[in-house]
C-alpha positions in Angstrom: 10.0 86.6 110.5 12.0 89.6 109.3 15.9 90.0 110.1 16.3 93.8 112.2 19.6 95.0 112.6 20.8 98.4 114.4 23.7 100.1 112.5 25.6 102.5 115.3 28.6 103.9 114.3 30.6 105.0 117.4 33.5 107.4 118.2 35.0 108.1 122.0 31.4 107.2 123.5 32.4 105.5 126.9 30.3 108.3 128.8 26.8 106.8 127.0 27.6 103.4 125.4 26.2 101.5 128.2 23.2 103.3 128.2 22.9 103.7 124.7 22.9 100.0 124.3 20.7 98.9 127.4 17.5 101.5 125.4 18.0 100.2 122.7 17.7 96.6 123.6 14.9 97.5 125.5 13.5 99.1 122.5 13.8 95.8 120.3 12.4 93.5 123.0 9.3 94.2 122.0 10.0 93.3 118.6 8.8 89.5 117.2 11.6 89.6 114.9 15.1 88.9 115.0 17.3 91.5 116.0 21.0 92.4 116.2 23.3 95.6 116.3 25.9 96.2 114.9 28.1 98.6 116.7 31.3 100.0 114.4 34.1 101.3 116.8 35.8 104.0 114.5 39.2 104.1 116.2 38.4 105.6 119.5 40.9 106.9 121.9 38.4 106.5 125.0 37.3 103.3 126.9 34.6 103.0 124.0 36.2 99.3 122.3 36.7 98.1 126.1 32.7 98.7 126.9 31.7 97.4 123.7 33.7 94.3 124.1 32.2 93.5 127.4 28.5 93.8 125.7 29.5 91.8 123.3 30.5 88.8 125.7 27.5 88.8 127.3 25.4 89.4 124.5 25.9 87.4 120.9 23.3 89.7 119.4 25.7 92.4 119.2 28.3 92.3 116.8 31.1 94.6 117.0 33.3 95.8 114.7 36.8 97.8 115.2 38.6 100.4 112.8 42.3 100.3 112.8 42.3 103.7 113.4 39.7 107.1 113.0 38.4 106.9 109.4 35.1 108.9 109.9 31.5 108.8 110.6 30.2 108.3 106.9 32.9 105.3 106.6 31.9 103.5 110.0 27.7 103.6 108.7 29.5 102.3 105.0 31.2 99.5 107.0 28.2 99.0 108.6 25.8 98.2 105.4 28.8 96.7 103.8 28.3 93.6 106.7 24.9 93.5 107.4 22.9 90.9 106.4 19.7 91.9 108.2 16.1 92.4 105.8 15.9 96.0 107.3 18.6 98.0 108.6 18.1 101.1 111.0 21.0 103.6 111.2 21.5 105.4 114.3 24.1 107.1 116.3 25.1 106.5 119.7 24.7 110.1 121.3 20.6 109.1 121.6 20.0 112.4 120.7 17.9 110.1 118.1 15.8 107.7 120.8 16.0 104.4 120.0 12.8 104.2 121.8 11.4 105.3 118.1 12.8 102.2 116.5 9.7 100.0 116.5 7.1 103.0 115.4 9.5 103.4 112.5 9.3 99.6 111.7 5.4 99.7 111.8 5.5 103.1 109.4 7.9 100.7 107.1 5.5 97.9 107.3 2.4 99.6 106.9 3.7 101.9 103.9 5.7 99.1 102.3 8.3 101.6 101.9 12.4 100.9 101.1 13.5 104.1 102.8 12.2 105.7 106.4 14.0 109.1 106.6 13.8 110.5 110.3 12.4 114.5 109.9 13.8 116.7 113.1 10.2 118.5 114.2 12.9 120.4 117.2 16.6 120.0 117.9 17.3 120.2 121.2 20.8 121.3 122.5 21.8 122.5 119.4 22.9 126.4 119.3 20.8 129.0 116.9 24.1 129.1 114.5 23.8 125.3 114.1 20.3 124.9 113.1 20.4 127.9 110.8 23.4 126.2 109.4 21.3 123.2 108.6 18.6 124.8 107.1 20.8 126.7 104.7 22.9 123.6 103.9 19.7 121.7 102.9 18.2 124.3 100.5 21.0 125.3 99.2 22.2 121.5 98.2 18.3 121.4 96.6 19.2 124.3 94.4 22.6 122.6 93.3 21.8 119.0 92.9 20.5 116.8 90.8 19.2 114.9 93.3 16.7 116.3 96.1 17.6 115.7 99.5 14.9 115.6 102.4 15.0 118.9 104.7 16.1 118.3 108.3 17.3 115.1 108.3 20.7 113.1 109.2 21.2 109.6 109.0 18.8 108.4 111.7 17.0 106.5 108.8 16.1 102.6 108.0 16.4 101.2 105.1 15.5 97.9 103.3 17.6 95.5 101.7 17.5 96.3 98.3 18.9 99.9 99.1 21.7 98.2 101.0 22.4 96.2 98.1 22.2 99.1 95.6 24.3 101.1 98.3 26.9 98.3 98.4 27.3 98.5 94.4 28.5 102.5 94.8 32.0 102.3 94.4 33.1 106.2 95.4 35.3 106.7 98.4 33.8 109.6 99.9 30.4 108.8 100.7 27.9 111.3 101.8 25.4 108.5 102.8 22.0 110.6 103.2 22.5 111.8 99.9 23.8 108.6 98.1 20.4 106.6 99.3 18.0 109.8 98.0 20.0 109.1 94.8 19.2 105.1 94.9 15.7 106.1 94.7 12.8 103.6 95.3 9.7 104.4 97.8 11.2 107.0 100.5 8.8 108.1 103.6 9.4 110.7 106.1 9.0 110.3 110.0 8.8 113.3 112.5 10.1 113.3 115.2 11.9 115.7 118.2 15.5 115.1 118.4 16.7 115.5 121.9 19.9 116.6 123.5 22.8 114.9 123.8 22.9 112.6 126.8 26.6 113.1 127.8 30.1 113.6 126.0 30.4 116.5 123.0 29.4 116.6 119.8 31.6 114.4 117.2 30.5 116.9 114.2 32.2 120.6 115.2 32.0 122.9 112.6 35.0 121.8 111.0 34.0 118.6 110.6 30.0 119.8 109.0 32.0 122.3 106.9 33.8 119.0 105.5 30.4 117.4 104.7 28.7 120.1 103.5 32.1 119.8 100.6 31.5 116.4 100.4 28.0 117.0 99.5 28.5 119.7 97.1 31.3 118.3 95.2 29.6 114.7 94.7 26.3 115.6 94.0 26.2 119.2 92.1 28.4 120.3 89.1 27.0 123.7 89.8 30.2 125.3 91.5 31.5 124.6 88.0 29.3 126.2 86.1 28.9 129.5 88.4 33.6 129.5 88.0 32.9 129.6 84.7 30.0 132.4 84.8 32.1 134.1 86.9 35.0 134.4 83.9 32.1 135.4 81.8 31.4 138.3 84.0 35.4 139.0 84.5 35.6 139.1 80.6 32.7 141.6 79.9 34.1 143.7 82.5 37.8 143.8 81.0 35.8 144.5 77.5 33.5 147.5 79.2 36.8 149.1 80.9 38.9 148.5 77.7 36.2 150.6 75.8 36.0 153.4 78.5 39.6 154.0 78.7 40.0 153.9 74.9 37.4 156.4 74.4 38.1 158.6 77.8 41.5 159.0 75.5 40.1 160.0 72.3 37.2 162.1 74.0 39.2 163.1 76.9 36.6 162.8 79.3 38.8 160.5 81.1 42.3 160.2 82.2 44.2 156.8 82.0 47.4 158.1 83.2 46.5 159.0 86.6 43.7 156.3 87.1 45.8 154.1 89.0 43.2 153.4 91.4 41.0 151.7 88.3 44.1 149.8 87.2 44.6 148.4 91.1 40.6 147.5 91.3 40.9 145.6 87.5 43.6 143.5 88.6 42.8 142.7 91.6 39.0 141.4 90.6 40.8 139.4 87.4 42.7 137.9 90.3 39.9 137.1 92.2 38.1 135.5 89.6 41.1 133.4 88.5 41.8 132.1 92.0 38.3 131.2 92.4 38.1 129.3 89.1 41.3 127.8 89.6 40.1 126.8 93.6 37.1 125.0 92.1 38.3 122.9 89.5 41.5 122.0 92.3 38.4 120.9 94.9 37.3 118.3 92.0 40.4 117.5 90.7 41.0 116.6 94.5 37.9 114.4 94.5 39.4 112.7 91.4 42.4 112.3 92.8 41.1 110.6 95.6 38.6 108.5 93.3 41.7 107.1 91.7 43.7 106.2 94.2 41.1 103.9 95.2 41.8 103.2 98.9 39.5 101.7 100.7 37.0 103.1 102.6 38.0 101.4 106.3 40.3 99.4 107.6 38.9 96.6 110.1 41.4 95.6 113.3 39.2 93.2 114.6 35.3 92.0 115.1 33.4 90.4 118.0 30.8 88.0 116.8 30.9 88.7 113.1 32.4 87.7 110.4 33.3 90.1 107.6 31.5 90.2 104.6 34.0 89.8 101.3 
């Protein structure tokens, strides 16, 4: 008998907590292993830690974990793996814009491929504006074209995964985890399952722009060295073109054929693209000197105010 656990991270969900948690037990009823879930409250403002709190009384299956204050979605699914103890480990979110009704055909693709990874493929994304699934597309192609590492197309973190990714996952030391990405790098044998991601039940989104323009950075600046590269290109280019002016000036002088003196229109553009190029250059190696900076101050991930019917790994 194999050890299930549900990994939902959670942030101001009172509106569908309840019923996010009543389909998803019915969904691992049917199940002949054991089961838990492991709900990760990530500091929210709403009657979310209440609710979950009450589930947990009633049932010791869930086990609940509460951030001192809002750390994030990537950290709550990290504190998640970090204390899991389960054989396989589903990660979903609490919106069910991802059924949980999917759960045990997932576990049956797992079983029959014998596969470490089951990364959930959106088919359709209901609810979601034009802008947002272009977005997406454009985010995942252009992250292929960067990285080292190739990332599945249309997918999020609705994924399971066995226990020797979470122990290879637990090993990663960096602070700021983009988690889809980290477990493509683990490796091992990765299958896809399609699926038709619904709308959101009730509430808003927790990932505005904002936020998916922050882990789209995240993304870029941990798994592609490529920005670097194209700063430095860029100077290249920024140098030929200082070189190509310098030598049409000069010889505009000699030959006459152009006139230095009253080309301060030239001498406006020149500066101005230099500039450019030097703020861009100096923008990028900032954004990973950032990263570093935060690498080395080596604060931790999440900070724990309190569990229900867990005890914390380490």
């Amino acid at each position: 008998m194999k050890k299930i656990a549900v990994i939902v991270p959670c942030y101001n969900e009172e509106a569908v907590i309840v019923e996010s948690y009543k389909r998803t037990r019915q969904a691992l009823s049917s199940l002949p292993d054991a089961v838990e879930i492991i709900y990760i409250n990530d500091g929210s403002r709403d009657n979310t830690k209440a609710l979950l709190d009450e589930i947990a009384e009633k049932d010791k299956a869930v086990k609940i974990i509460h951030f001192s204050r809002n750390f994030g979605h990537q950290p709550a699914v990290t504190a998640g793996i970090n204390n899991c103890d389960a054989d396989l480990a589903i990660i979903i979110d609490a919106d069910m814009q991802d059924p949980p009704e999917l759960i045990p055909d997932i576990l049956h693709l797992q079983e029959r491929e014998k596969a470490n990874v089951i990364y959930c493929v959106r088919k359709s994304r209901d609810g979601e504006s034009v802008f947002k699934r272009l977005s997406a597309k454009l985010f995942y192609r252009m992250m292929n074209s960067m990285s080292e590492v190739q990332f599945p197309v249309d997918t999020g973190d609705f994924r399971l995964i066995d226990r020797k990714v979470m122990d290879e996952f637990n090993r990663l030391k960096e602070h700021g985890k983009y988690i889809r990405g980290l477990i493509s790098w683990v490796g091992f044998k990765q299958i896809p399952f399609y699926y038709r991601r619904e709308s959101r039940l009730a509430g808003e989104t927790k990932y505005p722009f904002k936020k998916m323009l922050k882990l789209a950075a995240t993304a870029l600046l941990y798994f592609s060295k490529k920005p670097l590269s194209m700063a430095m290109s860029l100077g290249f280019v920024a140098v030929i073109v200082g070189i190509v002016l310098a030598i049409w000036f000069t010889l505009g002088k000699i030959y006459g054929f152009s006139n230095a003196e009253t080309g301060w229109t030239s001498i406006i553009l020149t500066v101005i693209f230099f500039g450019g190029v030097q703020l861009i250059t100096v923008g990028v190696l900032g954004q990973y000197i950032g990263v570093l900076f935060d690498e080395i101050k080596a604060r931790p991930d999440y900070i724990i105010e309190e569990t229900r019917n867990l005890t914390i790994n380490g």
